[in-house]
C-alpha positions, 0 to 999 in steps of 0.5 A: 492484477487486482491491486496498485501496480506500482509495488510490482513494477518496483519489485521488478526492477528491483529483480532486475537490477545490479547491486548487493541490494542491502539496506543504507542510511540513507535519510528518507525522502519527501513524498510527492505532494501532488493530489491523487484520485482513488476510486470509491465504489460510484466515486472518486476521493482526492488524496495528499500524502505529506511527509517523508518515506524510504523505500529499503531494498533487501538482499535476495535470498531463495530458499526453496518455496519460502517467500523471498523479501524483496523491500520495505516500504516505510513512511516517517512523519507523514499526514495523509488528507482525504476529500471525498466528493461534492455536495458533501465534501467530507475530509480525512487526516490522519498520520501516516507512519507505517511500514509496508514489506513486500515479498515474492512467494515462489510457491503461489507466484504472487506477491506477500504484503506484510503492513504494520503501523498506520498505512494507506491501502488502496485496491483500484477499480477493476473487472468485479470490484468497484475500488477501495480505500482503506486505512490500516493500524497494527499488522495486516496482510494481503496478496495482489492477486488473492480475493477482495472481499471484504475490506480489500481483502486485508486480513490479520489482528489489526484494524481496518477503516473503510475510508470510502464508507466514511467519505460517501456523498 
């Protein structure tokens, strides 16, 4: 898998699952605000994401080959910081406030993502791909196992900012 596994393992369990899967009122929660590493092309940045999120589950609904939302992953009030490597040191903060939506597309048997807002998206290192970091604005979309290049492998009307390029040593 080219992309962040943690979408996929929550899509499964949700799958798996008990319950209606319909969406609650429920407040969002904090975001861990622990210090994560991403990879970069021949480095590494730090990231912490502050604020609040909610992960919205949906109910399943197959019809034929259309793709079938499994949730929504929405981030409130949230400020991300980005540090790259030393001697440089260079830093990033923007908002973060997004929503990402994830769906399963029987007729490819591979996962749709659909982002809106300003997201954080990260493609990790792996066989022929040295990672990526990367802030979205507006709509676009990508596929875990659809091809990388360029900019991850995001696609659509919105903006795309490589943060690697922009934190390098």
């Amino acid at each position: 898998m080219k992309r962040r596994t943690a979408p996929l393992v929550m899509a499964i369990g949700l799958l798996a699952g008990p319950g209606t899967g319909t969406a609650t009122a429920a407040p969002p929660t904090p975001t861990d605000p622990s210090v994560q590493q991403f990879d970069c092309p021949g480095f590494v940045i730090s990231a912490q994401v502050t604020g609040a999120e909610k992960v919205i589950p949906h109910s399943l609904h197959f019809a034929g080959s259309k793709p079938v939302t499994l949730f929504t992953n929405v981030a409130a009030a949230s400020t991300l910081t980005l540090s790259g490597p030393a001697p440089a040191l260079k830093v990033f903060s923007s908002s973060i406030n997004g929503t990402v939506r994830v769906a399963w597309d029987p007729g490819t048997a591979d996962f749709i993502y659909k982002a809106t807002g300003r997201n954080l998206i990260t493609v990790p290192k792996h066989t022929g791909y040295p990672g990526g970091v990367f802030l979205t604005v507006g709509q676009v979309a990508w596929t875990l196992d659809g091809p990388v290049d360029p900019d991850g492998g995001l696609t659509g009307p919105g903006t795309v900012t490589d943060l690697c390029r922009l934190l390098a040593p």
